[in-house]
C-alpha positions as CSV (number, residue, x, y, z in Angstrom):
1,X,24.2,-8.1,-7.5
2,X,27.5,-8.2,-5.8
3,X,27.4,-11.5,-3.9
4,X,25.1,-14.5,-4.1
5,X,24.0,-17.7,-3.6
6,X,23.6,-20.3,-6.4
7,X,20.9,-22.6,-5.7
8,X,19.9,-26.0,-7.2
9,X,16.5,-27.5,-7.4
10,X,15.8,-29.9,-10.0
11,X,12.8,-31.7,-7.7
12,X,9.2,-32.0,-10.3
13,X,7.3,-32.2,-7.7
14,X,8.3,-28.2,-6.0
15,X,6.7,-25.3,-7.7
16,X,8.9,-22.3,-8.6
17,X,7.5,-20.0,-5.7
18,X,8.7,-22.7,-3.3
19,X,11.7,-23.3,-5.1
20,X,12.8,-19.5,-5.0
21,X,11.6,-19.3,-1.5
22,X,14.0,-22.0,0.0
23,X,17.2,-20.1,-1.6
24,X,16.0,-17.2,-0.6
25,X,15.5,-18.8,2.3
26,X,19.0,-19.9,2.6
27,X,21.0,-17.1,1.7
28,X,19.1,-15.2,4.5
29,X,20.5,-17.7,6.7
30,X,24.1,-17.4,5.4
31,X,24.5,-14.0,4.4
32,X,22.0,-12.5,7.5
33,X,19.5,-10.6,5.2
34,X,17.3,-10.8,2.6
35,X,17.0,-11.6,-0.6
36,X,15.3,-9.3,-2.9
37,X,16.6,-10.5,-6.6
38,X,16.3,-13.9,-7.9
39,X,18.3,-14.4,-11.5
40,X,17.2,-17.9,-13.0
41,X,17.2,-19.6,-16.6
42,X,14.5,-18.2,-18.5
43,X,13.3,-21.7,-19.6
44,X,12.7,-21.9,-16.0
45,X,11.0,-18.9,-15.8
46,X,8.6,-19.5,-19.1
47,X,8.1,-23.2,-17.8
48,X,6.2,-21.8,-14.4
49,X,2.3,-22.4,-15.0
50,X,0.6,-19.4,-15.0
51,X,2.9,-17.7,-18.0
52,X,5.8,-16.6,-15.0
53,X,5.6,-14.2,-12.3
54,X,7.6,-11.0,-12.2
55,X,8.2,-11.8,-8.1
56,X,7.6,-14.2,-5.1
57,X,6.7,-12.8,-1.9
58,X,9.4,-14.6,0.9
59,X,8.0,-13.6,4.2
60,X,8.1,-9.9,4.7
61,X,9.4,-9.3,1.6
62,X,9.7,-9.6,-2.2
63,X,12.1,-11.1,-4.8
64,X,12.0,-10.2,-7.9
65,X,12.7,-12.9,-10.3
66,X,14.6,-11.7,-13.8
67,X,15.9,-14.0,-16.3
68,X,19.3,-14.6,-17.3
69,X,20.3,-16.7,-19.7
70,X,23.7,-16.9,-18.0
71,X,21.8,-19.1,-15.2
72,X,21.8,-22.4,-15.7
73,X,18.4,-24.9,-15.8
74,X,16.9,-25.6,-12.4
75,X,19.6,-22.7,-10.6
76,X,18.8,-19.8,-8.6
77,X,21.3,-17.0,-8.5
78,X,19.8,-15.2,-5.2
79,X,21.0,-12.3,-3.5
80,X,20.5,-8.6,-3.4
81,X,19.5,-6.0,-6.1
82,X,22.7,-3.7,-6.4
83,X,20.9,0.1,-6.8
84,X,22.4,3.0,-8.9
């Protein structure tokens, strides 16, 4: 990923799909495309009921969701897979 947006949501009472779908969200509105890559702590990741899903579907599309220690708790490092 070349650019993205880091995203903070600490709020309980917001699943992780919804969580990743409002950065998503908002770095289609800044950036004027897609997301398709979510980066995120992996405690975040692990702490997602259901044992953490690989990707969340965000309107006509899909991010995947990897984690990256890197990432900070309750941050979402959205933007766009960089391909080889």
């Amino acid at each position: 990923m070349e650019i993205g947006l880091l995203w903070f949501d600490n709020d309980p009472k917001v699943g992780l799909e919804e969580k990743v779908r409002r950065a998503a969200g908002r770095y289609a509105e800044k950036f004027g495309r897609p997301a398709t890559l979510c980066m995120l702590n992996p405690l975040t990741l692990a702490g997602q009921a259901g044992g953490g899903a690989a990707e969340v579907v965000v309107g006509d599309g899909v991010v995947k969701l990897v984690a990256a220690r890197q990432v900070a708790p309750h941050h979402f490092w959205v933007g766009v897979a960089q391909t080889s």
